[in-house]
MILUM-500747 format. One record per residue (C-alpha): y, x, z. Coordinates in steps of 0.25 Angstrom, whole numbers, plus 2048, in hexadecimal, padded with zeros to 3 digits. Example, Ala and Ser with C-alpha at 12.3 -4.5 7.8 and 13.67 -1.06 7.14 Angstrom:
# MILUM-500747
[[7EE 831 81F]] [[7FC 837 81D]] 
END
This chain:
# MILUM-500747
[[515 D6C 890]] [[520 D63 889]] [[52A D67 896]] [[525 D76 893]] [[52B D74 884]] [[537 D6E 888]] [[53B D79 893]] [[536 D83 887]] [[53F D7C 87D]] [[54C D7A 887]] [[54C D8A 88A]] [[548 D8D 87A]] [[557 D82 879]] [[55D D8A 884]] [[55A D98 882]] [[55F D97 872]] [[56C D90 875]] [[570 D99 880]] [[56C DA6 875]] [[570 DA1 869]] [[577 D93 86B]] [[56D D8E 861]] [[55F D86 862]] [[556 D85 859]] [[549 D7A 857]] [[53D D81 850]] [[545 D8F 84F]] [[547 D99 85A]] [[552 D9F 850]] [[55B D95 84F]] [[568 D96 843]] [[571 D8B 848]] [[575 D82 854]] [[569 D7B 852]] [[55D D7F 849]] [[552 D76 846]] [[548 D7D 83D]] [[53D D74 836]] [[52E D73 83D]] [[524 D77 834]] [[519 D6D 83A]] [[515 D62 832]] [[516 D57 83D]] [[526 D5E 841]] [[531 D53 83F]] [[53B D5D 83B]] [[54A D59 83A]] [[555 D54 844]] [[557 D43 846]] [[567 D44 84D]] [[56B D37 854]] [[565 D2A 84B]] [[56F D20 84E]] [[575 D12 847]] [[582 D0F 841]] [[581 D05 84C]] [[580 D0F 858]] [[58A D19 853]] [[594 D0D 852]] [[592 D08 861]] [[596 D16 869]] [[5A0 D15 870]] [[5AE D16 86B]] [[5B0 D29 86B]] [[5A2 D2C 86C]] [[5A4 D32 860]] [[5AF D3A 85D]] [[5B2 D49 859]] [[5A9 D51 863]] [[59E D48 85B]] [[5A1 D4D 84E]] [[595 D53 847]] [[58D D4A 84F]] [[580 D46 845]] [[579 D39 846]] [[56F D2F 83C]] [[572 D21 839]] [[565 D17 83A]] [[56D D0C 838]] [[57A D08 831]] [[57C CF8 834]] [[58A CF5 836]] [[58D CF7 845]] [[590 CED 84F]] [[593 CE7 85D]] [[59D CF3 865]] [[59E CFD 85A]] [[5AA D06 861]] [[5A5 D12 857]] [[5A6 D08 84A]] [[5AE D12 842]] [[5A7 D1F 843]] [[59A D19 83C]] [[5A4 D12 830]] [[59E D1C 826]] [[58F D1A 82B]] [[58A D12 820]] [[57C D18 81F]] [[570 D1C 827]] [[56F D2C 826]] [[578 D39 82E]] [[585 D38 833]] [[58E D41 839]] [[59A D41 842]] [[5A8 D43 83D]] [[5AF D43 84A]] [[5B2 D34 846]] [[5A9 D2D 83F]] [[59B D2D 83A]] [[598 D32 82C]] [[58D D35 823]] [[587 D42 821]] [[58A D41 814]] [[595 D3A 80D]] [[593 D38 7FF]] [[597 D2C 7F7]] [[58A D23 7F9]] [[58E D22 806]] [[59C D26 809]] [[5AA D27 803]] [[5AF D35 803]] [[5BA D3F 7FD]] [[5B7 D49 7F2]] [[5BC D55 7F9]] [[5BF D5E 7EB]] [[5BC D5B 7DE]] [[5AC D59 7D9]] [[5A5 D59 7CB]] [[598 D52 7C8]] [[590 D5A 7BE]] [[586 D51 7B9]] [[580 D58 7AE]] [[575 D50 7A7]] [[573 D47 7B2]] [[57C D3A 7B4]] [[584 D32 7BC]] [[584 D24 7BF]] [[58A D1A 7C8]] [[584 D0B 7CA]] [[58A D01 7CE]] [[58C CF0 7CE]] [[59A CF0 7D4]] [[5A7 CEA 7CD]] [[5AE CF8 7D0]] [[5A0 D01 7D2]] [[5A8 D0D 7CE]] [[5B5 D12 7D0]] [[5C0 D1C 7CE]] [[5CE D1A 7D6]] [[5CC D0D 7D9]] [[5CF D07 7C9]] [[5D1 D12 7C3]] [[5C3 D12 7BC]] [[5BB D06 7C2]] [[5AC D03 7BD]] [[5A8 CF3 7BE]] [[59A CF5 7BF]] [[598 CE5 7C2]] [[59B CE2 7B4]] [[59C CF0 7AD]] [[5A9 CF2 7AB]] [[5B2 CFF 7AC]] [[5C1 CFE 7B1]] [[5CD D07 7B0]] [[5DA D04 7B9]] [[5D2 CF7 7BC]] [[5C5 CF6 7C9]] [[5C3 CE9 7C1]] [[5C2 CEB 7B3]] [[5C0 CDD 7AA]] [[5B9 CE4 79E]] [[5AE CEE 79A]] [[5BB CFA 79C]] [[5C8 CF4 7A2]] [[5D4 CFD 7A2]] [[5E0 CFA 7AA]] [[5ED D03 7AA]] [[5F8 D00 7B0]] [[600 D0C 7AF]] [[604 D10 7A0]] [[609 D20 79B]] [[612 D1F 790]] [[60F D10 790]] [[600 D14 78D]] [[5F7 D0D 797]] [[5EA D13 791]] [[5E9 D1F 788]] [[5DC D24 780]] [[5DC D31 77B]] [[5D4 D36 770]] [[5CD D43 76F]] [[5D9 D4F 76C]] [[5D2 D57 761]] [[5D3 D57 751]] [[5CD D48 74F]] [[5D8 D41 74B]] [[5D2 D32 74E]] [[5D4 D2C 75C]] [[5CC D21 75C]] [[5C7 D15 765]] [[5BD D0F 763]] [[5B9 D00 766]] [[5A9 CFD 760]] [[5A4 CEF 761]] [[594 CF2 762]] [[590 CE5 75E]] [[587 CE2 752]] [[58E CE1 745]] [[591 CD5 742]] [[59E CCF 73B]] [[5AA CCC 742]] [[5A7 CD5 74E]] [[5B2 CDD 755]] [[5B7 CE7 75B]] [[5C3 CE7 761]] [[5D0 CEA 769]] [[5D5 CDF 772]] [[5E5 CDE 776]] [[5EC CD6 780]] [[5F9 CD4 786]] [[5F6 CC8 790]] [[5F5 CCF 79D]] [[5E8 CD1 7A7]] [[5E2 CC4 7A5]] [[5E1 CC2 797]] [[5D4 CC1 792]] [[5D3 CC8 786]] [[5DA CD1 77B]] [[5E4 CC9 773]] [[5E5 CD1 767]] [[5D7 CDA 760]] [[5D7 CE3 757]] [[5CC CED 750]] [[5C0 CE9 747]] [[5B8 CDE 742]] [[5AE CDE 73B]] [[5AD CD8 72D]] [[59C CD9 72A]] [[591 CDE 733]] [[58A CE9 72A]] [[593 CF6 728]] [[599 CFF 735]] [[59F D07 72C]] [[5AD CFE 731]] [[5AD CF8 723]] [[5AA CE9 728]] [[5B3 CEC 735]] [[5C2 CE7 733]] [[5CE CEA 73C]] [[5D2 CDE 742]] [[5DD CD9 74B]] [[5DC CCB 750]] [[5E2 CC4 75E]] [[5DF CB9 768]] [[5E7 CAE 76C]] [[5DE CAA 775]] [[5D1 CA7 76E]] [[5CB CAF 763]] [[5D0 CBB 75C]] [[5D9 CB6 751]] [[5D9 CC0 744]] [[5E8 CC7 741]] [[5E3 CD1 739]] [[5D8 CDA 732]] [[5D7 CE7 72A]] [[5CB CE9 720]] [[5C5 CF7 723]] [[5C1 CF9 713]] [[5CE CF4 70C]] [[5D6 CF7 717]] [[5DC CE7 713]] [[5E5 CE1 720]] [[5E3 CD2 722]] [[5EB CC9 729]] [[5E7 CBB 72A]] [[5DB CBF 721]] [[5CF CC8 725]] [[5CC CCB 716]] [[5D7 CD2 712]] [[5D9 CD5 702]] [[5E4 CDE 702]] [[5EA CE9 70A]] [[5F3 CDD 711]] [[5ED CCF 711]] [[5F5 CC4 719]] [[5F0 CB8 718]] [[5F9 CAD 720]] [[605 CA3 71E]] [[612 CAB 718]] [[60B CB9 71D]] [[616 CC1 71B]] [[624 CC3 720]] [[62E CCF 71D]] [[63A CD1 724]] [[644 CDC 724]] [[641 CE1 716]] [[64B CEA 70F]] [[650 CEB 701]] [[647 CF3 6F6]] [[64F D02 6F5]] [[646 D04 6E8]] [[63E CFC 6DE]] [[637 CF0 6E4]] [[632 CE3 6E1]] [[62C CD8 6E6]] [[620 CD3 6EF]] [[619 CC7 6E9]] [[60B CC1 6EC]] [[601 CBF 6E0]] [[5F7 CB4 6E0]] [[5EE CB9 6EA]] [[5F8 CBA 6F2]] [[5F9 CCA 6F1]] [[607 CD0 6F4]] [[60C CD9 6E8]] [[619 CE0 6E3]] [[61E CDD 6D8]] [[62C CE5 6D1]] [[631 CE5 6C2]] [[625 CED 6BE]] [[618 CE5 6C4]] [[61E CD7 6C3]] [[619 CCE 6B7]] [[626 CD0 6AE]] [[626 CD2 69E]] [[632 CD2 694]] [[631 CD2 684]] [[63A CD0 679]] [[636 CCF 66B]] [[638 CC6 65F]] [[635 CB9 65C]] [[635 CB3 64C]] [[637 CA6 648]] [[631 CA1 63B]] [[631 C92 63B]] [[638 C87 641]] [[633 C7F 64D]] [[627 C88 650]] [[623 C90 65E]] [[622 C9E 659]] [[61C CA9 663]] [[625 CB5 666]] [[623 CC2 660]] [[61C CCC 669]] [[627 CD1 673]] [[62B CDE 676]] [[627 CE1 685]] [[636 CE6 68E]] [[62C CE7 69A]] [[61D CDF 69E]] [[61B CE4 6AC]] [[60C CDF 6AC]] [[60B CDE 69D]] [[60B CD0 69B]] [[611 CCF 68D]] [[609 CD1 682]] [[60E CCE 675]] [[615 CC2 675]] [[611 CBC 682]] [[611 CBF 691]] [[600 CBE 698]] [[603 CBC 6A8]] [[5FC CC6 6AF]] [[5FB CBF 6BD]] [[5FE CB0 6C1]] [[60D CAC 6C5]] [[61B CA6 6C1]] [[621 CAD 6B7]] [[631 CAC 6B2]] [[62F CAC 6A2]] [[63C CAD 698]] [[63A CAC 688]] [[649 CAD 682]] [[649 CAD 671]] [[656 CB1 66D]] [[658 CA8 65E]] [[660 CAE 655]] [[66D CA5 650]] [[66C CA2 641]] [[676 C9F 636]] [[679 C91 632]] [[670 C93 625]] [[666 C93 62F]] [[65E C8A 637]] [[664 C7D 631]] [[673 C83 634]] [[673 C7F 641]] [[66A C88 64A]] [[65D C84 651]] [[654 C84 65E]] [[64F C8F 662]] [[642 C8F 66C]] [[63C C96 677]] [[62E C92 67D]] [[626 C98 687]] [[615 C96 689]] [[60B C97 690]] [[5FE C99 68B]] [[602 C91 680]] [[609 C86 687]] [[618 C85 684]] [[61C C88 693]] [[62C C88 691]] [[636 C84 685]] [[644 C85 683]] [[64D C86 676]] [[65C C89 672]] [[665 C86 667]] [[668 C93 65F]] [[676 C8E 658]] [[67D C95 64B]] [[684 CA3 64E]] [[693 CA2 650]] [[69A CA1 642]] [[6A1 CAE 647]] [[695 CB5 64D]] [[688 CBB 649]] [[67C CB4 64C]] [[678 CB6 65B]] [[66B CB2 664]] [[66A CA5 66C]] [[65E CA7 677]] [[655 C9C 679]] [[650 CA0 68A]] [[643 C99 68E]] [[642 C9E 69E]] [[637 C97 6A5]] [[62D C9A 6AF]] [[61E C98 6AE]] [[613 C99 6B8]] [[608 CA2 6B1]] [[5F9 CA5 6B5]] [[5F3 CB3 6B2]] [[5EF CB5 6A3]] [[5F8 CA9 69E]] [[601 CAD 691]] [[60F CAA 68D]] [[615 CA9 681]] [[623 CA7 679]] [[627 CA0 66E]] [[634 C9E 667]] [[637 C91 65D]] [[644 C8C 653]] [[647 C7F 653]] [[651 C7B 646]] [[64F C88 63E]] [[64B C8C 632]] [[645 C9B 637]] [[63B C9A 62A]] [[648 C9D 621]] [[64C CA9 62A]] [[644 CAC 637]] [[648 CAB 646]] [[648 CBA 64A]] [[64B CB7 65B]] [[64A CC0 665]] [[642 CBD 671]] [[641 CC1 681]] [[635 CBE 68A]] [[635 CBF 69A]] [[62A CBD 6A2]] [[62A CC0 6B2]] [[622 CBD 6BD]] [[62A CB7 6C9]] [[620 CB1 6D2]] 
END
């Protein structure tokens, strides 16, 4: 019976090939070279096994067993364990790498399908991933798990790192460039529509707390340095508001320890302090001889001088905000040998209003230049004993006499009219704020109660420290 089949199935082979040069298994109309249609049994073993062979075996035929009349040829690998012994095939099973279909290319082995899992290949045109809502992920433990041109964009997956122009980046994002446009070795560009603010920003998300920072590091100490020499950007002054108030701009350096603070800029004041990190004016500098000018020109209009008040605050002072008063008035001597205060002066300029009557009330603390000059009259020799007398000058100070001075007012020429002789008392005299000055004139050797002494007077008081 089993030869009868086999006799009934060689002529069914025959008869179809010679007709139709087609054969067909479970069809009498076969579509193709060969046409295997399914069995509907339940116990059928459809499919087709081609040759089931090991890396190993494929590797051992001899050298041109293989070649292009083979091309097409279809086998499975069982087994890919490296070859071995006399292997004269070797490099047609190179790209054998797992069990499954391969094909002949005329000279070598390959998988029936390339994809990258299991094979390097060319993109032969242009391809777009369209995701959608689902994503993409990539996994990996290696120090350069992912890649694009070699270090173009490197991925460190060992210790989470990103890397551009570097497969070895040192930091969480490494950028090397080595090529510089216009001198610019990296460019940033923001957005090009109608917001005018190009910002970058650096956020430190740590929990408030003062004296946090958040910074931008520089160096200029090649590969191996180990850090940024000079920081700039904020710190923070208190560990409540996020409103930036209590985060001041700071630039600070290292020489090889700690950052050392240069300078800072309060964010509510908008006070820069240098050497100090509570700055109370628009400029504070707090160091040995702060300042140095060069190359300054002369004034071509109204100027005057910088000088530093007691708190060390730098002002300008010219001829109207320096401390400067001058009077003149009158000054009338009744008896002999007696201080008598001048008369209340009339004021030729108080640039702080400092003169006040007959005295002169220091608005601030300094050194002050002070000039009281009586002008005595000369008197006839029926006067004053016939042979003139003393005339005094004397400056004091809350009350204390502070400066003295006198001179000998003589008789008038016997050809002449009777002239002046001034009596100058210059003196300088360190005053505190709210401290008084006052003047007083005396005759020394005259008889003023017969005819009075009527003589002119002049006050100066300047501010020159």
């Amino acid at each position: 019976m089993k030869i009868k089949n086999l006799y009934s199935l060689i002529t069914v082979f025959t008869a179809t090939a010679i007709t139709y040069a087609q054969v067909g298994i479970n069809t009498v109309t076969p579509q193709a070279t060969l046409d295997v249609a399914g069995n509907t049994s339940t116990t059928m073993k459809d499919g087709i096994l081609p040759p089931r062979v090991s890396k190993q075996q494929l590797a051992s035929k001899d050298a041109g067993t293989y070649g292009s009349a083979q091309t097409g040829a279809l086998v499975y690998i069982t087994d890919t364990t490296a070859p071995s012994g006399t292997t004269p095939s070797l490099s047609q099973v190179a790209d054998i790498s797992s069990n499954g279909y391969y094909y002949f290319t005329g000279s070598a082995w390959v998988p029936f399908s390339v994809n990258l899992y299991n094979a390097d290949g060319i993109l032969s045109g242009n391809r777009v991933v369209t995701q959608d809502a689902s994503t993409l992920a990539f996994t990996s433990t290696s120090t350069n798990g992912f890649s694009v041109d070699g270090a173009t964009f490197s991925v460190d997956a060992a210790n989470d790192r990103v890397g551009l122009g570097t497969a070895s980046p040192e930091a969480r994002f490494h950028v090397v460039s080595t090529v510089p446009t216009l001198n610019r070795y990296n460019l940033i560009d923001a957005t090009a529509g109608t917001n005018q603010y190009g910002i970058m920003a650096l956020r430190n998300t740590s929990a408030l707390a003062t004296g946090n920072y958040s910074l931008l590091g520089f160096t200029n100490s090649g590969p191996a340095s180990g850090g940024a020499n000079w920081a700039l950007g904020s710190i923070r002054t208190g560990s409540t508001l996020t409103n930036g108030s209590e985060e001041d701009f700071y630039i600070g350096n290292s020489t090889g320890g700690g950052l050392i603070e240069r300078m800072r800029i309060n964010p509510t004041t908008g006070n820069i302090g240098i050497g100090t990190s509570s700055a109370s004016n628009k400029l504070h500098i707090n160091a040995t001889n702060p300042v140095r000018l060069e190359g300054l020109q002369a004034a071509s209009g109204t100027s005057g001088s910088l000088t530093v008040n007691s708190t060390g605050v730098v002002q300008l002072k010219n001829s109207a905000s320096i401390s400067a008063a001058r009077g003149t008035g009158i000054v009338t001597i009744t008896t002999n040998n007696t201080f008598v205060n001048t008369s209340v002066s009339a004021k030729t300029f108080d640039n702080l209003s400092e003169m006040a009557g007959n005295t002169f009330i220091a608005s601030s603390t300094g050194l002050y230049k002070v000039d009281f000059i009586v002008n005595y009259p000369q008197r006839g020799a029926t006067e004053d004993g016939g042979d003139g007398y003393l005339g005094y000058a004397q400056i004091s100070l809350n009350g204390i006499q502070q400066s003295f001075t006198n001179t000998k007012v003589t008789l008038p020429e016997a050809s002449g009219a009777p002239s002046f002789v001034s009596c100058t008392n210059s003196t300088l005299i360190k005053m505190n704020a709210g401290q008084v000055l006052s003047f007083q004139a005396l005759s020394f050797g005259s008889t003023p109660n017969t005819t009075n002494i009527v003589a002119p007077f002049t006050i100066n008081v300047v501010r020159i420290d």
